[in-house]
Every structure is written in C-alpha cells, then in structure tokens.
C-alpha positions as CSV (number, residue, x, y, z in Angstrom):
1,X,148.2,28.6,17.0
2,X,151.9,28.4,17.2
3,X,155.0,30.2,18.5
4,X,156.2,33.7,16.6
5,X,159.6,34.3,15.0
6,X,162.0,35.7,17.0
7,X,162.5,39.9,17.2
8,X,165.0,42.4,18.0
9,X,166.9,42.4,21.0
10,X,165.6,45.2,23.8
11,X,168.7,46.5,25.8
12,X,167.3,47.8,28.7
13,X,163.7,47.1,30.9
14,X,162.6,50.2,29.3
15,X,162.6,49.0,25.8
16,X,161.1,45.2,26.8
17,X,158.3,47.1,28.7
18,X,157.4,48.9,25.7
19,X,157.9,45.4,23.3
20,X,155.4,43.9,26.4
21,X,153.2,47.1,25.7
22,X,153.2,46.2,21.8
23,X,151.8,42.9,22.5
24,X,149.0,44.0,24.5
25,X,148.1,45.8,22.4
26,X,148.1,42.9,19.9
27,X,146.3,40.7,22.4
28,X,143.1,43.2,21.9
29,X,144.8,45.7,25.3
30,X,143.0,49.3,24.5
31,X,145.3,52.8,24.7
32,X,145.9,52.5,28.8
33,X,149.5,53.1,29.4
34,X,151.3,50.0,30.9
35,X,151.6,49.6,34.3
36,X,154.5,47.4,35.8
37,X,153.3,44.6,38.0
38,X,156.5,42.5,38.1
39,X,160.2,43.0,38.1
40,X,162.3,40.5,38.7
41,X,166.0,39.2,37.5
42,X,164.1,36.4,35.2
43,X,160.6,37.6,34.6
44,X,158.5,40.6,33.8
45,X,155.1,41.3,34.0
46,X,152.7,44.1,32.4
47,X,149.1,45.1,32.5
48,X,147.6,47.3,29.8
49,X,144.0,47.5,30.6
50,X,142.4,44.4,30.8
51,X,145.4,42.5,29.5
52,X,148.2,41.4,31.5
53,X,151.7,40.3,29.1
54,X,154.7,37.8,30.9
55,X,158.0,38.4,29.2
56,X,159.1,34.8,30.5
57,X,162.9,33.5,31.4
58,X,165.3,33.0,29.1
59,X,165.6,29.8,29.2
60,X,162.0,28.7,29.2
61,X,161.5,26.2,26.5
62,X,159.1,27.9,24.5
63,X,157.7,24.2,22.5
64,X,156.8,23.2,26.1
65,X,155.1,26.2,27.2
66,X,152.8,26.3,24.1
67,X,151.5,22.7,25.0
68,X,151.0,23.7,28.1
69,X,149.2,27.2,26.9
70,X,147.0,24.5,24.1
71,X,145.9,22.7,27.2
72,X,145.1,25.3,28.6
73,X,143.0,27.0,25.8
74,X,140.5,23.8,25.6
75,X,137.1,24.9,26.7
76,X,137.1,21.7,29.1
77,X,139.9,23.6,31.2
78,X,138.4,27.1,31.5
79,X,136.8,26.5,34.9
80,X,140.2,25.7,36.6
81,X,143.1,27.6,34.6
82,X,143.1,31.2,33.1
83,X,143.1,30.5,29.1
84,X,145.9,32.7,27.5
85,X,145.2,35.5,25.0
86,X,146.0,34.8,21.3
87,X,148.4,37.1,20.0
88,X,147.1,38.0,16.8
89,X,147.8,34.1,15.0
90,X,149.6,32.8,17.9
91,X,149.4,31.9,21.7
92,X,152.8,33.2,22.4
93,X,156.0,35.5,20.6
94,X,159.5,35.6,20.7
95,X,161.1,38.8,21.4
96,X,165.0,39.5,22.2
97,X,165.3,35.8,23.6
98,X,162.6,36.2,25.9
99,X,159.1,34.1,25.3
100,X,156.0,36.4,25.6
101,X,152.8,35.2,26.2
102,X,149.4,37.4,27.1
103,X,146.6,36.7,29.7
104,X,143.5,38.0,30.7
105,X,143.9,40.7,33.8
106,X,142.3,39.3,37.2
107,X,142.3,40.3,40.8
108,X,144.9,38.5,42.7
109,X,144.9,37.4,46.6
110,X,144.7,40.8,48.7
111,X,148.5,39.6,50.6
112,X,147.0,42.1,53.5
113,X,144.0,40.2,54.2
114,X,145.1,36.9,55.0
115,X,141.7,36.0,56.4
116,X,140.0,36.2,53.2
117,X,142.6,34.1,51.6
118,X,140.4,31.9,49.0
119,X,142.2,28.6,50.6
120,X,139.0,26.5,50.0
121,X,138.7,27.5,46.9
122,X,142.0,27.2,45.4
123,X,141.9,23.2,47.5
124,X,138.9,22.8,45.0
125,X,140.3,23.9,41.9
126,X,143.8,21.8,42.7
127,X,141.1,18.6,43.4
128,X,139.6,19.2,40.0
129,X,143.0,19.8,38.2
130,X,144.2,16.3,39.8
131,X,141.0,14.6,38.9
132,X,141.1,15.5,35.3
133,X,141.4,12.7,33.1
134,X,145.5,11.7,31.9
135,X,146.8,14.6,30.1
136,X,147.9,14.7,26.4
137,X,151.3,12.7,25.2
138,X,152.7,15.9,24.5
139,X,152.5,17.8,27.4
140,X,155.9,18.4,29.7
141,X,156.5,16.5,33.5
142,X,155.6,19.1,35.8
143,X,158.2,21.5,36.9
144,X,157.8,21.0,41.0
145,X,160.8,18.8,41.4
146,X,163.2,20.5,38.9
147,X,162.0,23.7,40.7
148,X,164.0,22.7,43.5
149,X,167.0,22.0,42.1
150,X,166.9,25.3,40.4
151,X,166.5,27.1,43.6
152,X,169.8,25.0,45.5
153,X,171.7,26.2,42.2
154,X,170.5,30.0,42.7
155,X,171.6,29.9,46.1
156,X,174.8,28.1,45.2
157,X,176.2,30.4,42.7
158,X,174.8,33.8,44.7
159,X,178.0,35.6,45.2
160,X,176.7,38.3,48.0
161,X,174.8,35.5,50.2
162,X,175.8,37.4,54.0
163,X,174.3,34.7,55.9
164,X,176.7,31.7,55.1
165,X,175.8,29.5,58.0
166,X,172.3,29.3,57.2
167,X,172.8,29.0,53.0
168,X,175.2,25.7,54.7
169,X,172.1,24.1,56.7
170,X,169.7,24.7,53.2
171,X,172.0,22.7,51.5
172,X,172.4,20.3,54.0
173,X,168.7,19.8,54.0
174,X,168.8,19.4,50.2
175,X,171.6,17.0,50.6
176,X,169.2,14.6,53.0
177,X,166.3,14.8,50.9
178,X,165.2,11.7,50.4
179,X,163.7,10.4,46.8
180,X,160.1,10.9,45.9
181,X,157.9,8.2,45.9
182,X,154.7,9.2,44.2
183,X,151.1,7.5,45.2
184,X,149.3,8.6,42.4
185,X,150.0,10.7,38.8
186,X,147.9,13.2,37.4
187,X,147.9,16.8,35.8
188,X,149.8,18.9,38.1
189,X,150.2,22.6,38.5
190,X,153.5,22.6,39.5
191,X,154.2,25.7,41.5
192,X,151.1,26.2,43.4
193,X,150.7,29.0,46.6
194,X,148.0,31.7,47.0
195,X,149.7,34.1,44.4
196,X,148.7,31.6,41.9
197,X,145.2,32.9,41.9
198,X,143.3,35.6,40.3
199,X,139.3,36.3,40.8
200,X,137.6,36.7,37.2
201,X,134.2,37.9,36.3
202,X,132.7,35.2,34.8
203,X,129.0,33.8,35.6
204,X,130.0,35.4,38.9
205,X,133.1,36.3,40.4
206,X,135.1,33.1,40.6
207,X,138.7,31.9,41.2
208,X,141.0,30.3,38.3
209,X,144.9,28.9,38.5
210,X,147.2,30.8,36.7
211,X,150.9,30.8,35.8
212,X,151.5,27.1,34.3
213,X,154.9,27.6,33.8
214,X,155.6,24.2,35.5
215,X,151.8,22.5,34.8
216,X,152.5,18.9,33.5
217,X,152.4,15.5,34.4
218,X,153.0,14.3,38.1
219,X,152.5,13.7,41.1
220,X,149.7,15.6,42.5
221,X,151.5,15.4,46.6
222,X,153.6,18.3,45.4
223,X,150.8,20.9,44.7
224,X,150.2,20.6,48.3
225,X,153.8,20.7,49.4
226,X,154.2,24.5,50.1
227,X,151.2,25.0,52.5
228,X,152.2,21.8,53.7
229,X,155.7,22.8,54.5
230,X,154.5,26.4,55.6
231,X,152.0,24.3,58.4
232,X,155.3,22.5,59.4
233,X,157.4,25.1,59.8
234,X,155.1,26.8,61.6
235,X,154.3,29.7,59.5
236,X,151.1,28.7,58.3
237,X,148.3,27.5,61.6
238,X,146.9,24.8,62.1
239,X,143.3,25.7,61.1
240,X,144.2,27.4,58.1
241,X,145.6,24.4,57.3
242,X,143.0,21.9,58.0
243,X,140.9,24.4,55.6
244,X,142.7,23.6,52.8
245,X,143.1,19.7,53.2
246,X,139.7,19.1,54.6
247,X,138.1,20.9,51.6
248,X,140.7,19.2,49.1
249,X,139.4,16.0,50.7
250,X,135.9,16.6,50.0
251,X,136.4,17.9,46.5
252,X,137.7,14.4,45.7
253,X,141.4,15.3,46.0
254,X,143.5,12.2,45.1
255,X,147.1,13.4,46.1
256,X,146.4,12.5,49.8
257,X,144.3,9.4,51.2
258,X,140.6,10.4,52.0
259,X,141.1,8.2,55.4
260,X,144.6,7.8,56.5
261,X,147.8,9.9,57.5
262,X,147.9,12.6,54.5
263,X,151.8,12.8,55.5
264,X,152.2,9.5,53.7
265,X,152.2,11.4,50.5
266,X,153.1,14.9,51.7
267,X,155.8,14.6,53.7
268,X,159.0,14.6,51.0
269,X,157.5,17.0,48.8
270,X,157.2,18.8,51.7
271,X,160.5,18.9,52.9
272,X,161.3,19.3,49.2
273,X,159.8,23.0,49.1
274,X,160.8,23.8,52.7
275,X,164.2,23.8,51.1
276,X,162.9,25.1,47.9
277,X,162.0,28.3,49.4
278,X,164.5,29.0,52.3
279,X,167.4,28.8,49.3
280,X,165.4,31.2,47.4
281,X,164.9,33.3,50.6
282,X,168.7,33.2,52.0
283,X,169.3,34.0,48.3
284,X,167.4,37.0,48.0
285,X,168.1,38.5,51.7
286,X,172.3,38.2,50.5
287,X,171.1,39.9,47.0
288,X,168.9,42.9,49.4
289,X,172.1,43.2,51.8
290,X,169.7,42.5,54.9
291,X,169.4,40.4,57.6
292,X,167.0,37.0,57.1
293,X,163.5,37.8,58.8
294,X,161.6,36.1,61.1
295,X,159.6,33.9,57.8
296,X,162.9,33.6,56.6
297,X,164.7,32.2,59.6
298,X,161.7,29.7,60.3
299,X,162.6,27.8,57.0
300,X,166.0,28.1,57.4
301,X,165.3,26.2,61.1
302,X,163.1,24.0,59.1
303,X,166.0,23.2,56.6
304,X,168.1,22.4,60.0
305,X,165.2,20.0,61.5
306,X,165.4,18.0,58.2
307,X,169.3,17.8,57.9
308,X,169.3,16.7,61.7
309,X,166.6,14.1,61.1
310,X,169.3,12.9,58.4
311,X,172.0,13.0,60.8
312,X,170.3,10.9,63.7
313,X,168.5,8.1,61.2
C-alpha cells in the first residue's frame, strides 16, 4: 500500500469536508453524514460513522507519514497504536495538497472528567512503545524536538500576539534551552498528552495511541516531557503525577532510571515543551483577541523560571 495521486484543489472547508466525506466513504464509512471533530488553521478532522478521516498539514511529508502508517499496520503494533484504514489500495491520498489518511473512530479522554483520566494506562502503552525492539531503517526521527521549534516560529511570525511581554519571556526561555542529551533511543511517539488516546472495543474496552504524526526514532525522555513540564509548572499535582511515572516504572519504562532521580532524563525535554506549549498558547490567545488565562500564564511564568535560571548560571 502506497500514497495516491494527487486531486483537485478544494477552495473552501466546505468542499475539503466533503473530499474528507468521500474518503470515508472509501475507507468502508456507511451513509452517516460527516460530523466535524476538528478545525484548525493546519488540520481537519471528520467522522462518518465508524470512521474518522485527517486531512493533514500541508507541509507534512507524505513518504514519511506512510512509513510511519506501515509501522503502524504490522499486527505486532496493534495493541499500542490505532492501525490506519486502507483507502481502497492505499494507506493514505492526496487531495488539493493536503495528505489524507483514515482511522478507525474511538472514544477519546472525557476533558471534563479529569479523575478518570487513563494516566496509567497511557504510562503503560508509552513503556511498551519504548521497549519495542529498534525500529525499521526507514522510519523518520521523531518529531518532539522539531515540534518545538515549530511552535517558537508560530509565535514569532503571529502578527496579532496582544501580550508582547510574555511572547518576549517564551522566547527567552527558548533561547536558554539547553541541548538534549539523550540516555537512551527507542521508538518514540513524539507528541504524547492525554488527547492522544482513544478507547477501542477490542477483546474489551482498551486504550491505543493515536496520531503518529511525529512517531519515529528517539529519545524516549520526551514522551514524558509534557506531563512532566505540566507537574512543574504546577498545573498538573503531584499525585497525578506520581501515577503516571510510578506505573511507567513498573511497566518497564526505559526513558527514566528505575532507581534514581527521573529528572536526569526529564528535565530538558521538559523545559523543551514548557516552552513548546506557552508559544503555542500566547500564540493562540493574540489570534482569539483575549487575555492569557490562568493555564496560560503558569507556562508563560514557567518560560520566565527557565530564562532566569539562564540568567543566574
């Protein structure tokens, strides 16, 4: 299974929601009408039925999304990531520029019942990914630190950022960053949080990873970086947090040591995402025409505890 040629431009969201629609319906979707899940500047999302369609950014590199999608087709994967849906001959299409691929639908993380958040067993699935044996030749680095750099470059060229003092302090963070120094390489997701989950009905309701846009090869540190840098900021508490690492830990996770300070390995990735995510969020308050919140302003004030920490070593 390979890419598809490229198709006729859509000009509006109208038309590419009905292109999406098509290749449901390709992807074995019944006659439901499409229901918009996602609708952002870069991506768009669709379920029809049971099947759920990504018109992906622009400038995704469609040769290393399908390795990623073949990995993630092998029957040796399908207990950790969603598999993709063929689309008829192919795993993904081309259509006006945009790469398309299909998935089965499943039930994400309910965002307004944060104490039934699955963190143990999305710690479990991340140990498995990372303990899977060295990936193919083929398949891309993982996208975590290029991710980053993306996000500065958002927030750099947003022309309607309000809050210009705090856009200064996230790029002063991301100025002091220091470099990676990774412990250990594996298969990594690459963008990992709780809305990279979806419960499937398979032998039993179970969790699987989804979204590996950024799945490749690295080091395994920075699929814990975001709750890692939510726990230091103080978003996230401290017991949630122990959750996580303590069942990571006992599933055999190799990003962090089973017996020593885990922030050996966590702590630049860490900082990495903290200002990952505050430039995405000053970004997108300036682009709203609000005021930062209160989750915004505690990674902004993260951002400033890392530049400082610059400034005084």
């Amino acid at each position: 299974m390979g890419i598809e040629t490229d198709r006729e431009s859509p000009s509006s969201t109208t038309e590419l929601v009905e292109a999406l629609a098509e290749t449901a319906a390709r992807a074995g979707a019944g006659c439901a009408p499409p229901v918009l899940v996602v609708e952002r500047a870069d991506v768009l999302v669709v379920r029809v039925g049971a099947v759920v369609v990504k018109a992906h950014p622009a400038e995704t590199d469609a040769a290393a999304l399908l390795s990623r999608l073949r990995l993630a087709s092998a029957p040796r994967w399908r207990d950790i990531l969603l598999p993709p849906l063929p689309i008829g001959d192919a795993l993904l299409t081309r259509h006006a520029g945009r790469t398309i691929t299909a998935w089965p639908h499943g039930d994400p993380v309910d965002p307004d019942d944060p104490g039934a958040a699955p963190w143990e067993a999305a710690a479990t699935l991340l140990a498995r990914l990372h303990g899977m044996p060295e990936p193919a030749r083929d398949l891309p680095e993982a996208g975590g630190p290029a991710r980053v750099r993306r996000a500065i470059r958002r927030l750099r060229d947003a022309g309607d950022v309000a809050d210009r003092a705090a856009a200064a302090i996230v790029c002063r963070a991301f100025a002091a960053l220091p470099e990676s120094t990774a412990t250990a390489r594996t298969l990594v997701h690459g963008d990992f949080h709780l809305g990279q989950l979806v419960r499937v009905p398979r032998g039993g309701d179970s969790w699987r990873l989804i979204d590996i846009d950024d799945l490749g090869a690295g080091d395994p540190a920075w699929d814990l970086a975001r709750p890692a840098a939510l726990f230091a900021a103080g978003i996230l508490e401290p017991v949630t947090w122990l959750r996580f690492l303590d069942a990571y830990r006992a599933a055999g996770g190799v990003a962090v040591p089973r017996d020593a300070d885990e922030w050996v390995a966590l702590d630049i990735p860490a900082r990495a995402v903290a200002v990952q995510t505050a430039a995405l969020a000053v970004a997108a308050a300036g682009r709203e025409g609000r005021e930062l919140d209160d989750l915004d302003t505690a990674l902004v004030d993260a951002c400033r505890r890392i530049a400082t920490a610059s400034d005084l070593s």
